[in-house]
C-alpha positions, 0 to 999 in steps of 0.5 A, a space after each residue: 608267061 601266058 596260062 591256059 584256062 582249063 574250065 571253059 564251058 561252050 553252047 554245048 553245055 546246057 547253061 552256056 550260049 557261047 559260041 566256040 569261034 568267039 573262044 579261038 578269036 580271044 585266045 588267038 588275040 591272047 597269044 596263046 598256044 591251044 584252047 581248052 574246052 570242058 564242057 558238062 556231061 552230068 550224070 545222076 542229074 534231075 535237071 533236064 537239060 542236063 540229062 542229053 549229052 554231047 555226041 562226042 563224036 560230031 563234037 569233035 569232027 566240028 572241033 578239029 574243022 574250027 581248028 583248022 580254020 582259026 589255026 589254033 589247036 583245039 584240046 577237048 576236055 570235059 568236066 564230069 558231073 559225078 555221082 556215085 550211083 552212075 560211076 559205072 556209065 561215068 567209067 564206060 562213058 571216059 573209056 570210049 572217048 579220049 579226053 585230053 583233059 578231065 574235071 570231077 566235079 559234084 554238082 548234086 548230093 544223094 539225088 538233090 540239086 544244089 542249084 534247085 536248093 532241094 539240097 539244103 532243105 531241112 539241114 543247117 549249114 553245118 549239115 549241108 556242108 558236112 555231107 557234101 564234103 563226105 560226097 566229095 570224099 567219096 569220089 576221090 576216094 573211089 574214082 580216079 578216072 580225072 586230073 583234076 578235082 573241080 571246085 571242090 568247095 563249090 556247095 558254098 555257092 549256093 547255100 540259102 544261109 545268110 552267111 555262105 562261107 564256113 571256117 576250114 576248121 569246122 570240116 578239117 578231118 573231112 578236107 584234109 583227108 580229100 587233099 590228102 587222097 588227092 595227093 595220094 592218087 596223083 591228082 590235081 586240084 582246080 582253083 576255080 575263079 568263079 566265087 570271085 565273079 559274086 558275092 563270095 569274092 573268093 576262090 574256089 576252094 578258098 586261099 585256106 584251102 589251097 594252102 593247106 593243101 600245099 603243107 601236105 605235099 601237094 603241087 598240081 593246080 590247074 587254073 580254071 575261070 569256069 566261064 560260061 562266056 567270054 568275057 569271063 575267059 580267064 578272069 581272075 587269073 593275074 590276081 590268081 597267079 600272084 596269089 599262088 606265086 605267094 602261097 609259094 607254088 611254082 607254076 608252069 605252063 601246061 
């Protein structure tokens, strides 16, 4: 059974220089029934590059013209940068374009940049972690304008500590109640394969967390490498798949 990769990241995206034929070529060479695209529109971020977004309205003349040329249908999701002091424009910004898919995914805490670090300055790694678990809480908790949450233990990526990874048991209130209000609000989680791509050598979130989730009743998973290139277009995914198929989760093309 072939899957489709649900986190795909374009020339579009400031942190991409892919172009979307060499996608349609791969995926034609794959068998496969469409491809997704999730490029980022951020809000509340410092980055610059990040801070102009994609007119959706020549994005998708240009999506549905390589459509037609490589005879592939072409779906246009997105995944949001979310910040809870811009979810208004987030919510207007949802409502004026039809998406067929979309990711929540926090990039930023309070203001502060994870990537940049200014985040994690003057907080241990219990700390760093626990707010950002709190902000992640927050938006599922008053956001439901996605389908999936995305890499929802992503702040583990960039901390500036000699170990990066924590122990689900540290944060279990705070996890259990996102899985819980996931569930709760019919949503999905996204089992990113981009911590498998570096040092982590993990999932994002990670095995524990995926399990924990389905004993409290959840069943929507999408599969997304969060490449930014082709070659890491679906990477992962065969070991991931087997690896839910394990976890006993039943998984259908979609």
């Amino acid at each position: 059974m072939k899957y489709i990769d649900h986190h795909v990241h374009t020339k579009f995206s400031p942190d991409s220089q892919e172009e979307v034929e060499t996608y349609l070529t791969k995926a034609k060479e794959l068998g496969l029934d469409y491809v997704l695209f999730t490029d980022h529109v951020d809000f509340g971020g410092i980055d610059p590059d990040f801070m102009d977004h994609i007119d959706y309205y020549k994005y998708k003349e240009y999506m549905k013209k390589l459509e037609f040329q490589y005879e592939i249908p072409i779906k246009i999701g997105v995944e949001i940068g979310y910040e809870r002091n811009h979810k208004d424009e987030i919510e207007s910004f949802l409502d004026t374009h039809d998406f067929d898919f979309v990711i929540a995914s926090i990039h930023y805490g309070n203001g502060l940049d994870f990537y940049l670090g200014d985040f994690f300055t003057g907080k241990t790694k219990y700390e760093a972690y626990t707010e950002y678990f709190n902000i992640v809480l927050d938006m599922v908790k008053n956001f439901k304008s996605y389908d999936v949450v995305g890499h929802l233990d992503y702040i583990t990526r960039y901390g500036p500590y000699e170990d990066k990874h924590y122990d689900y048991d540290d944060y279990k209130d705070i996890i259990d109640e996102i899985l819980i209000t996931i569930i709760d609000n019919n949503k999905a989680i996204e089992v990113n394969t981009s911590g498998l791509r570096g040092e982590l050598n993990v999932s994002f979130p990670k095995d524990e967390v995926i399990l924990r989730y389905k004993q409290l009743g959840g069943r929507y998973i999408s599969l997304g490498s969060d490449c930014h290139s082709v070659q890491d277009y679906q990477a992962g995914f065969s070991d991931l798949i087997n690896n839910l198929d394990s976890m006993g989760f039943i998984l259908n093309k979609i």
